[in-house]
LUMPADREN-457481 format. One record per residue (C-alpha): residue number from 0; residue in one letter; x, y, z. Coordinates in steps of 0.1 Angstrom, whole numbers, m for minus. Example, Ala and Ser with C-alpha at 12.3 -4.5 7.8 and 13.67 -1.06 7.14 Angstrom:
2
<nr = 0&rest = A&xx = 123&yy = m45&zz = 78>
<nr = 1&rest = S&xx = 137&yy = m11&zz = 71>
***
This chain:
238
<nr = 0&rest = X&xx = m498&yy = m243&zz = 32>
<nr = 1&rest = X&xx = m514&yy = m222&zz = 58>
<nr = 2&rest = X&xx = m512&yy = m252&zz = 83>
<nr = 3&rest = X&xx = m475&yy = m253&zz = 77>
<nr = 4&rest = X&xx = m476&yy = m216&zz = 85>
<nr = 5&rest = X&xx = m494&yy = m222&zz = 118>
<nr = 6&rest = X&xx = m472&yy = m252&zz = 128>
<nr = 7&rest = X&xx = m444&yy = m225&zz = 119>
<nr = 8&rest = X&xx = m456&yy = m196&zz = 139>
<nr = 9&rest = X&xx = m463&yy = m226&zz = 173>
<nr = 10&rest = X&xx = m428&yy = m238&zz = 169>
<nr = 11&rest = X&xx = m414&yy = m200&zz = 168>
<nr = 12&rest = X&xx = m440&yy = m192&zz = 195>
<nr = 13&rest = X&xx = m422&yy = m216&zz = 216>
<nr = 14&rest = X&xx = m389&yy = m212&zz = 214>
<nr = 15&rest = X&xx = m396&yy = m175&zz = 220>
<nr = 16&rest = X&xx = m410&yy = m193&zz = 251>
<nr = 17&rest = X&xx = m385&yy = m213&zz = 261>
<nr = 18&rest = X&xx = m355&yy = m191&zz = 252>
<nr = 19&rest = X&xx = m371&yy = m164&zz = 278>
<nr = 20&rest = X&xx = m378&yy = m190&zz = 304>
<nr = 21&rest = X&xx = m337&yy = m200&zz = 300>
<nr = 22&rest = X&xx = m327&yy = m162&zz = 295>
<nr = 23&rest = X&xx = m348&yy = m159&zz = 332>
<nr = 24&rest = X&xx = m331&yy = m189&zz = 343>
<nr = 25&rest = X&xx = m293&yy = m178&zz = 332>
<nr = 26&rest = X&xx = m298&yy = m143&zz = 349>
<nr = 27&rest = X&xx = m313&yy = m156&zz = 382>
<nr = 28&rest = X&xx = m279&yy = m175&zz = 377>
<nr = 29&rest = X&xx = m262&yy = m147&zz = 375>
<nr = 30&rest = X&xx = m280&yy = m128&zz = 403>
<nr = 31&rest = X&xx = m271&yy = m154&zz = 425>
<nr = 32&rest = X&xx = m236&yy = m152&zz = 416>
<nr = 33&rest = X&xx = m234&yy = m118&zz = 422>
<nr = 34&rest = X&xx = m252&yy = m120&zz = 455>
<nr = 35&rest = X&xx = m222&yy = m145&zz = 464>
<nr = 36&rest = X&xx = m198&yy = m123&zz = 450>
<nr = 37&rest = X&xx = m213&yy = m97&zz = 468>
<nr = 38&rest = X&xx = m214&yy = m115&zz = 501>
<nr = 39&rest = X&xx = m179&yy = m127&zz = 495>
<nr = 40&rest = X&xx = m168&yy = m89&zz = 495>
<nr = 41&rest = X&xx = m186&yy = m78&zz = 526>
<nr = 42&rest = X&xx = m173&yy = m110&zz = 544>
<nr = 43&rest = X&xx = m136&yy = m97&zz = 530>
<nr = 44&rest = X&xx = m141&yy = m66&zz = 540>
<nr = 45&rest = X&xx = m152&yy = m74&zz = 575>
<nr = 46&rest = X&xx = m124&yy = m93&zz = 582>
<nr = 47&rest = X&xx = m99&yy = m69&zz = 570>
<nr = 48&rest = X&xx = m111&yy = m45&zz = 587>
<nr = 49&rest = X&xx = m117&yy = m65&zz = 621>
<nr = 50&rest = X&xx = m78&yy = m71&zz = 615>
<nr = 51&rest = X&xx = m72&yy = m38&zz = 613>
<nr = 52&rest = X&xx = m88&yy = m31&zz = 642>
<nr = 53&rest = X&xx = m68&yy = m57&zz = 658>
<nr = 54&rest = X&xx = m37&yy = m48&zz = 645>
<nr = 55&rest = X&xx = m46&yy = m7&zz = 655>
<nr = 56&rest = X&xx = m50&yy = m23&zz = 689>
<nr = 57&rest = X&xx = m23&yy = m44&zz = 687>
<nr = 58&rest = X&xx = m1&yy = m10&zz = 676>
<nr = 59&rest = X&xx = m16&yy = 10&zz = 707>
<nr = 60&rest = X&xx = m11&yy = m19&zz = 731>
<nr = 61&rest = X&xx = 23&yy = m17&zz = 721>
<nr = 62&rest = X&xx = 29&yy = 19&zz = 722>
<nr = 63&rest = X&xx = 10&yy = 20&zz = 756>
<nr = 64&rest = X&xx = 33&yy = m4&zz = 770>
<nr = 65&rest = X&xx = 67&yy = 12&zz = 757>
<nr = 66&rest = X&xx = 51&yy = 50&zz = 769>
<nr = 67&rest = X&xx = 46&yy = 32&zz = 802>
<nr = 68&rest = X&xx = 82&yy = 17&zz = 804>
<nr = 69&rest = X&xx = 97&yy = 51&zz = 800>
<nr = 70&rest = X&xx = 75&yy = 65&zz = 827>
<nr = 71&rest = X&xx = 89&yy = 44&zz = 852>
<nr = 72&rest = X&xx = 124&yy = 40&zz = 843>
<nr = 73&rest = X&xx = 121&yy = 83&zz = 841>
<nr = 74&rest = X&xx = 104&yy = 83&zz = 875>
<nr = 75&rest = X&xx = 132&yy = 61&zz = 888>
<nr = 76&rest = X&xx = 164&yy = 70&zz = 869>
<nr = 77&rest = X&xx = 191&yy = 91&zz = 877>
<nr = 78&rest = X&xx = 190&yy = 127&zz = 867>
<nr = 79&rest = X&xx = 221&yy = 144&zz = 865>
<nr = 80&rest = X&xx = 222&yy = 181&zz = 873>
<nr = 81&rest = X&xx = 244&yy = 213&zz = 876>
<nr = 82&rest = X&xx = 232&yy = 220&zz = 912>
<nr = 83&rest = X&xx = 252&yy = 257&zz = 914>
<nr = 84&rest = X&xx = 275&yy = 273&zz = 896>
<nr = 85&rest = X&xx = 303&yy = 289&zz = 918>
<nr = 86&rest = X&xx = 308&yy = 333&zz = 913>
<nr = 87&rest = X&xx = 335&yy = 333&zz = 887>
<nr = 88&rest = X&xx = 367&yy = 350&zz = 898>
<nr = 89&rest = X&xx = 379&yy = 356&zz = 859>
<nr = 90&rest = X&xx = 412&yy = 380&zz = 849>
<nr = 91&rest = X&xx = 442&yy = 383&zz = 831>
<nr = 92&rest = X&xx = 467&yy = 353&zz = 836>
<nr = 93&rest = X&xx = 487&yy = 371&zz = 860>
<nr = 94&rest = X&xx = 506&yy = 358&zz = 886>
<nr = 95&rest = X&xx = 497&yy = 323&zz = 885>
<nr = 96&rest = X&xx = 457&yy = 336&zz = 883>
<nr = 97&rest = X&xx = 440&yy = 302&zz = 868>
<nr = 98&rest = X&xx = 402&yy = 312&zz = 848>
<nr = 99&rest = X&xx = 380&yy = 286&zz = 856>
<nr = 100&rest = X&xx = 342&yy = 271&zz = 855>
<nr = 101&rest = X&xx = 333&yy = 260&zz = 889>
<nr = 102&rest = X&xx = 300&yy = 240&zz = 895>
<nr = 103&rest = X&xx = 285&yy = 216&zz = 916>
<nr = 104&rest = X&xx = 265&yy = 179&zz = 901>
<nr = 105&rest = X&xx = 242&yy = 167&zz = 919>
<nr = 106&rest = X&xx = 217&yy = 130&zz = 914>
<nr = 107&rest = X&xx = 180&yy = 140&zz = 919>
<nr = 108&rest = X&xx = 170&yy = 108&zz = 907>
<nr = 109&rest = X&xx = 162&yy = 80&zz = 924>
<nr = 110&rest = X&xx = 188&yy = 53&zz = 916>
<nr = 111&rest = X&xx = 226&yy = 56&zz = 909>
<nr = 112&rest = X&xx = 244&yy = 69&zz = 879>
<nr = 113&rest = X&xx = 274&yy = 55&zz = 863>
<nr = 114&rest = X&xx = 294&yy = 84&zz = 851>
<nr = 115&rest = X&xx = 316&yy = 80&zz = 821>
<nr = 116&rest = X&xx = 348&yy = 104&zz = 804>
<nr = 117&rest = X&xx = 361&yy = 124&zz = 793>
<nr = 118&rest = X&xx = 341&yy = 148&zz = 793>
<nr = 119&rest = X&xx = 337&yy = 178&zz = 765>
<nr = 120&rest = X&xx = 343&yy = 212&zz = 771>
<nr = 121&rest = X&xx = 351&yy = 239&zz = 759>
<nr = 122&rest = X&xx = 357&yy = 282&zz = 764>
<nr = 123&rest = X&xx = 347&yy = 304&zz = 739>
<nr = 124&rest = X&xx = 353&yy = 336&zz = 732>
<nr = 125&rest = X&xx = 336&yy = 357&zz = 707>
<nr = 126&rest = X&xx = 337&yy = 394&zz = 694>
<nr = 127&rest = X&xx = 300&yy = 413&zz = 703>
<nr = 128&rest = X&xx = 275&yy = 406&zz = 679>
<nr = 129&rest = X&xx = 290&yy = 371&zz = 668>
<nr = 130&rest = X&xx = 268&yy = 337&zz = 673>
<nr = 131&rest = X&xx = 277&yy = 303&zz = 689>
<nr = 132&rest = X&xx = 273&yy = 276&zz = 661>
<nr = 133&rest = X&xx = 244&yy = 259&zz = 662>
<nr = 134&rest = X&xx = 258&yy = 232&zz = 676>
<nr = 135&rest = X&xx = 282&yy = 226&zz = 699>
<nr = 136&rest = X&xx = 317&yy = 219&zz = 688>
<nr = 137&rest = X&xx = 335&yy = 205&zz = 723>
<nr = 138&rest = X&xx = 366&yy = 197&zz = 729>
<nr = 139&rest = X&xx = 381&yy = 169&zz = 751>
<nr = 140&rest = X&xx = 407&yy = 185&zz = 774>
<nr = 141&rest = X&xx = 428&yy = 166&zz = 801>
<nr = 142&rest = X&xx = 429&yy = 199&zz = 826>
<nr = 143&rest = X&xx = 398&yy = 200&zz = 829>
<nr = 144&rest = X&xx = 365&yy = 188&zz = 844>
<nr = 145&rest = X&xx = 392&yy = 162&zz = 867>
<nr = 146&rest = X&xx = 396&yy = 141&zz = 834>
<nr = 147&rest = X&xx = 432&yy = 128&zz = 838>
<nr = 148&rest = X&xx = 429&yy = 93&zz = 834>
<nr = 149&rest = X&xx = 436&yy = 87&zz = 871>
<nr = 150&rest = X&xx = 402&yy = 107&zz = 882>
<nr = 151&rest = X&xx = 378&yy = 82&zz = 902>
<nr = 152&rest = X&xx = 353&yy = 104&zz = 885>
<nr = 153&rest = X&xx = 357&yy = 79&zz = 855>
<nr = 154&rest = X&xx = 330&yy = 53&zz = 861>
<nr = 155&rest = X&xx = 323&yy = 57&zz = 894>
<nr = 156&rest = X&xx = 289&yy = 54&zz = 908>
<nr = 157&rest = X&xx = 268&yy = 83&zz = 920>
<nr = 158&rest = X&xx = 243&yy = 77&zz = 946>
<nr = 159&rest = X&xx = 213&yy = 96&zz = 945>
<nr = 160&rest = X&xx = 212&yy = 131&zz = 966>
<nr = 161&rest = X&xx = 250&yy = 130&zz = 965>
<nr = 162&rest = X&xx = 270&yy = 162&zz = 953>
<nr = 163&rest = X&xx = 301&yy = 164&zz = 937>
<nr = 164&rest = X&xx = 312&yy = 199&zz = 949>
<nr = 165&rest = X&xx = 332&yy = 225&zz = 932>
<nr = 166&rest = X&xx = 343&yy = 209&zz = 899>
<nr = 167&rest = X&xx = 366&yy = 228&zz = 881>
<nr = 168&rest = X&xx = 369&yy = 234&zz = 841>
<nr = 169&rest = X&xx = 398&yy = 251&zz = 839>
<nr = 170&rest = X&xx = 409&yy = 283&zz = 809>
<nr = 171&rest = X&xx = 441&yy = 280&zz = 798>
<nr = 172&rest = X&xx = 443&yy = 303&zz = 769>
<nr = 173&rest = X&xx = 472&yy = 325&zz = 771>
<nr = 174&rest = X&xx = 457&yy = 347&zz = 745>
<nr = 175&rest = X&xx = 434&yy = 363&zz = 771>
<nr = 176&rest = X&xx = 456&yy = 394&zz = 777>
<nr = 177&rest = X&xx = 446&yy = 426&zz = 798>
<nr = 178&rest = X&xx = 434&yy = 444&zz = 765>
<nr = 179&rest = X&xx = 408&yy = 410&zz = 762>
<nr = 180&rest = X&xx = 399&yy = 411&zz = 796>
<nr = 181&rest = X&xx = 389&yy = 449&zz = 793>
<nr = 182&rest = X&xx = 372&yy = 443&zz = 764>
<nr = 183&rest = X&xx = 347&yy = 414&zz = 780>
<nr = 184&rest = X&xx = 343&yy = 442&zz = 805>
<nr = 185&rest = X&xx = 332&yy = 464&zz = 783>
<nr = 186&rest = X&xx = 306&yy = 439&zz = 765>
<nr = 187&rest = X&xx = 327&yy = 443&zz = 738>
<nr = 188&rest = X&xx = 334&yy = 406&zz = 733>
<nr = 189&rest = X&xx = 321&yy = 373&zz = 752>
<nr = 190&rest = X&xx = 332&yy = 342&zz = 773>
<nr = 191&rest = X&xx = 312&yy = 313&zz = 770>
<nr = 192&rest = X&xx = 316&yy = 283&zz = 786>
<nr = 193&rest = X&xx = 297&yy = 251&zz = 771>
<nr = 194&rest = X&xx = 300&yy = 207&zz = 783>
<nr = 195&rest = X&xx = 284&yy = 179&zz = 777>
<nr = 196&rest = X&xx = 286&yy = 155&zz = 804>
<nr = 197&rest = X&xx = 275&yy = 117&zz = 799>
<nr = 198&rest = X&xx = 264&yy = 90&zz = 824>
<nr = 199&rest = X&xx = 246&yy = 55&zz = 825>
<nr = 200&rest = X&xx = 212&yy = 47&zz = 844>
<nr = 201&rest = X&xx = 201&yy = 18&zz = 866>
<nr = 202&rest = X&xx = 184&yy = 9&zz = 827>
<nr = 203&rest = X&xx = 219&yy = 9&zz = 813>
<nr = 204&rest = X&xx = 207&yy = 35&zz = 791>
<nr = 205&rest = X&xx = 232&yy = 60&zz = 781>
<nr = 206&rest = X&xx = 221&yy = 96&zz = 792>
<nr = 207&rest = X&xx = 236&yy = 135&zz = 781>
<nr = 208&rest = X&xx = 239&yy = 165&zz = 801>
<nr = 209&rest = X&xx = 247&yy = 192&zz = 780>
<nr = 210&rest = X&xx = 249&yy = 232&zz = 797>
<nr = 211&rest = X&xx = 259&yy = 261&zz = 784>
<nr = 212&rest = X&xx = 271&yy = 297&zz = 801>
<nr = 213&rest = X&xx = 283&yy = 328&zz = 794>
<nr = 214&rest = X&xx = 306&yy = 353&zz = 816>
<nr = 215&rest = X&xx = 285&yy = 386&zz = 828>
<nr = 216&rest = X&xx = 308&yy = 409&zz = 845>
<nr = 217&rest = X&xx = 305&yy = 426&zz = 876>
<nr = 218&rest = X&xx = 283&yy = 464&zz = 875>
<nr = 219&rest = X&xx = 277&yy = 487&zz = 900>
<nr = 220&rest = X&xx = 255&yy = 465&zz = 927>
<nr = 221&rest = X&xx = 258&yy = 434&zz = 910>
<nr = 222&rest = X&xx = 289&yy = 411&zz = 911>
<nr = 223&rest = X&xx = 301&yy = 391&zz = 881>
<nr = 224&rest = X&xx = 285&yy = 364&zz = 874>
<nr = 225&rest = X&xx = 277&yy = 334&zz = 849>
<nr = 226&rest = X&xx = 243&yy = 333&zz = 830>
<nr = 227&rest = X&xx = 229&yy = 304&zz = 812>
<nr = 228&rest = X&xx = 226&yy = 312&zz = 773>
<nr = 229&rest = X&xx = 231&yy = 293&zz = 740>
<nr = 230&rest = X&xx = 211&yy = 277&zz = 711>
<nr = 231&rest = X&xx = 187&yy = 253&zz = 724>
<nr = 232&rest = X&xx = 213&yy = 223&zz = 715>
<nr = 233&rest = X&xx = 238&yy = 239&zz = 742>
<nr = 234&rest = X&xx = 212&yy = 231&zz = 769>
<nr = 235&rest = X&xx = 198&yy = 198&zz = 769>
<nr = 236&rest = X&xx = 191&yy = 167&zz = 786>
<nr = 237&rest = X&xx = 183&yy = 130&zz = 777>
***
């Protein structure tokens, strides 16, 4: 009996043995499939991120290039500008008196423009104390700004450094009676005059001019005159 117990206690003795020796042998398994896994991960990882890189730079190289196009086509496009405004000469409608906005457009830029019509205009007048909207509301008027449809001013080219002198945008409200008049001299109401003009560049891009003025009468010293003024989307330029 007690050699049966001693054969016993070898054969448990060594399959303890042997079960630790496979228990090692199963978790160096797993150890080396988590050092793979592991690896796997960082290899992931390093290639995601090396094509995030390359997309970031891919991004920037694009955003370079389209920042760099605009610089040149702004540093060689037409620009499109109110050169002067003309002293106003504004009254009652009296004896065939015409109100109007006269003003000068001039190219600056460097190639030509393609201007378009009709353009929008449009007079304004409001009580003391009253607000333009916030954004313009023009009107398209064939009196004005030479848009009768037989104006070479509709597509024509302009050349840059030339002038288009003394264009007229012309007031025909007869509601601006004596009493009105007076009461614009008094700064008791106010004329505005607002446009947006439109033109192409050499790029064939379309581009806006938009302007806005307002009627200062005449003091002691000082003649009447127009001032720029307007919300910010009055006086703008793309």
């Amino acid at each position: 009996m007690d050699k049966l117990n001693w054969v016993l206690a070898v054969a448990l003795v060594l399959i303890g043995i042997f079960g630790v020796l496979y228990a090692r042998k199963t978790l160096k398994a797993i150890e080396g499939q988590l050092a793979e896994i592991r690896a796997a991960g960082k290899q992931t990882d390093a290639m995601l991120e090396h094509a995030g890189t390359q997309a970031q730079a891919a991004k920037l190289s694009a955003e370079a290039a389209k920042l760099s196009t605009e610089v040149l086509i702004n540093s060689e496009r037409a620009w499109v500008l109110v050169s002067k405004v003309w002293a106003p000469d504004i009254g009652p409608p009296l004896g065939g008196r015409i109100n109007e906005f006269l003003f000068n457009l001039e190219n600056r830029g460097k190639t030509v423009a393609r201007l378009t019509g009709p353009y929008k205009v449009k007079f304004r007048l409001l009580a003391a104390g009253d607000r333009l909207p916030d954004i313009p509301d023009y009107e398209i008027s064939n009196r004005s700004l030479l848009d009768a449809p037989e104006s070479p001013i509709h597509g024509r080219i302009m050349a840059p450094g030339q002038i288009d002198e003394r264009i007229s945008a012309q007031y025909w409200d007869v509601q601006i009676t004596i009493g009105v008049f007076e009461s614009i001299q008094k700064l008791e109401g106010r004329l505005y005059f607002y446009a947006s003009l439109k033109y192409f560049d050499f790029a064939e891009k379309e581009r806006e001019l938009q302007f806005c003025y307002v009627y200062v009468p005449a003091t002691k010293g000082q003649p009447a005159r127009w001032d720029i003024s307007g919300p910010k989307e009055y006086n703008k330029h793309t």
